[in-house]
C-alpha positions in Angstrom: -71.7 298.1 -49.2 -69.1 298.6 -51.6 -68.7 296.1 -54.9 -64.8 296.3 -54.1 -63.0 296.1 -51.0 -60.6 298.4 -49.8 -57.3 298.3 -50.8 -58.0 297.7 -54.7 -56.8 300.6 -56.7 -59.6 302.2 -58.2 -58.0 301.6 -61.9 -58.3 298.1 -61.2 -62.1 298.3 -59.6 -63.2 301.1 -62.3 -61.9 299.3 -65.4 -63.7 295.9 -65.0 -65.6 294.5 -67.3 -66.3 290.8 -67.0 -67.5 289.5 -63.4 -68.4 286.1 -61.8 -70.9 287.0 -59.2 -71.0 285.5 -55.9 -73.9 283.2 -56.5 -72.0 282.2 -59.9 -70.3 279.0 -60.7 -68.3 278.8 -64.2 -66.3 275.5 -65.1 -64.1 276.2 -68.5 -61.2 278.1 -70.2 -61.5 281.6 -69.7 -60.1 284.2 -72.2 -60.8 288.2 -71.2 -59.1 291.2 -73.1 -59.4 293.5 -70.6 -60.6 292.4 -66.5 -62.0 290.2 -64.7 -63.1 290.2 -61.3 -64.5 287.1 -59.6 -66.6 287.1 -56.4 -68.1 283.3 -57.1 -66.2 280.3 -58.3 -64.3 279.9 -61.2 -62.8 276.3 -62.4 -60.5 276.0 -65.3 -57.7 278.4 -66.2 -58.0 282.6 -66.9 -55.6 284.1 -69.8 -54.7 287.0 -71.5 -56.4 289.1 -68.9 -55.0 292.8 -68.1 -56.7 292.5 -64.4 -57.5 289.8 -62.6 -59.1 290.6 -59.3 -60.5 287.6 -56.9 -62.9 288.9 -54.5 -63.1 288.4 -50.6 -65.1 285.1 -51.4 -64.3 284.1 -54.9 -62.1 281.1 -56.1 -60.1 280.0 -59.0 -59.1 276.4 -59.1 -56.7 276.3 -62.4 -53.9 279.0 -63.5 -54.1 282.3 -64.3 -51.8 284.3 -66.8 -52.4 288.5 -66.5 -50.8 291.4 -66.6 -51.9 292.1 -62.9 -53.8 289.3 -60.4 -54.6 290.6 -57.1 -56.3 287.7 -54.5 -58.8 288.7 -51.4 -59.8 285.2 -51.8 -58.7 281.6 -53.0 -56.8 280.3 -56.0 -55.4 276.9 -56.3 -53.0 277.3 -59.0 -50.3 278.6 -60.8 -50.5 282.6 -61.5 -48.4 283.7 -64.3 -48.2 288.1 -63.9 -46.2 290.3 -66.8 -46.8 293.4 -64.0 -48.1 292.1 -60.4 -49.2 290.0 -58.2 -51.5 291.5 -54.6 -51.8 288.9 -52.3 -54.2 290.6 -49.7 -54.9 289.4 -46.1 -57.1 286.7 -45.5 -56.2 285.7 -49.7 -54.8 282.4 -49.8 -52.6 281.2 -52.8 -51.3 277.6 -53.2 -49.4 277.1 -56.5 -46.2 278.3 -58.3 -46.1 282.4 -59.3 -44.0 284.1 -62.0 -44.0 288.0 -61.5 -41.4 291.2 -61.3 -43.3 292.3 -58.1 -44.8 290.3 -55.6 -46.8 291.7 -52.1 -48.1 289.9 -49.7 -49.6 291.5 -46.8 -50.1 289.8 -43.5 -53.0 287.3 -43.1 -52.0 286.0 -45.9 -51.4 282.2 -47.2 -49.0 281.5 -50.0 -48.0 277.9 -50.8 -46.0 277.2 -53.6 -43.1 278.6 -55.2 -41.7 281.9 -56.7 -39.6 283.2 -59.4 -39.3 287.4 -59.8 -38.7 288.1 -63.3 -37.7 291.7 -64.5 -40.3 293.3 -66.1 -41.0 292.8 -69.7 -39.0 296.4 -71.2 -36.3 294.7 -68.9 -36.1 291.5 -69.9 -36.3 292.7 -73.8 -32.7 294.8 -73.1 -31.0 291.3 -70.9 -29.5 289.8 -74.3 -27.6 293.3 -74.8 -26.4 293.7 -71.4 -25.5 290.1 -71.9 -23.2 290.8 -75.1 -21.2 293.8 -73.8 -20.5 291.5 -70.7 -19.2 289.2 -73.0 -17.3 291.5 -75.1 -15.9 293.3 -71.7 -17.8 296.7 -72.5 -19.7 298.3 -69.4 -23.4 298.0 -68.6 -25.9 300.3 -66.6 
């Protein structure tokens, strides 16, 4: 039996360093530098993490701010991604998400609402584009 399901990159799966195993239970503030993968249950909100990845059976109940989050199993609110968010089959999401690309495959639950923002490199270059509209110049 394999620690990570099919369909997670093996970047993501390889690169993890901070896990909440399936017979774990953690209530608090979470702060991780690089990833974190979570097959137990998690209650209180994840941040500054590159990789977030919630296994088959895991939960998060509070937000979640990462570069990338992808969900095999629950979380119960809002997921803030500067990259991605994976919303696998059988995952089920219910809160707000912020994120340039979004994929949900089928079997899965998402309740809440969405707003695709541009990447980060794009979002740094929107107040130029914004000036040369203003000033009638052309933009790419």
């Amino acid at each position: 039996m394999s620690l990570f399901p099919k369909g997670v990159r093996k970047a993501e799966s390889s690169d993890v360093l901070t896990v909440v195993g399936p017979e774990a239970y953690f209530h608090g503030a979470v702060t991780v530098r690089g990833s974190l993968r979570v097959e137990g249950e998690l209650e209180g909100t994840v941040s500054e993490a590159q990789t977030v990845i919630v296994g088959r059976n895991g939960s998060i109940k509070g937000d979640v701010c990462a570069d990338f989050v992808v969900i095999g199993g629950a979380v119960h609110g809002d997921v803030v991604a500067s990259a991605q968010i994976e919303l696998k089959a059988g995952g089920r999401l219910v809160g707000n998400i912020r994120t340039p690309k979004l994929t949900i495959e089928e079997g899965a639950v998402f309740e809440g609402g969405c707003a695709m923002l541009p990447p980060a490199s794009e979002a740094a270059d929107e107040p130029e584009r914004e000036k040369e509209k203003e000033e009638g110049g052309v933009t790419s």
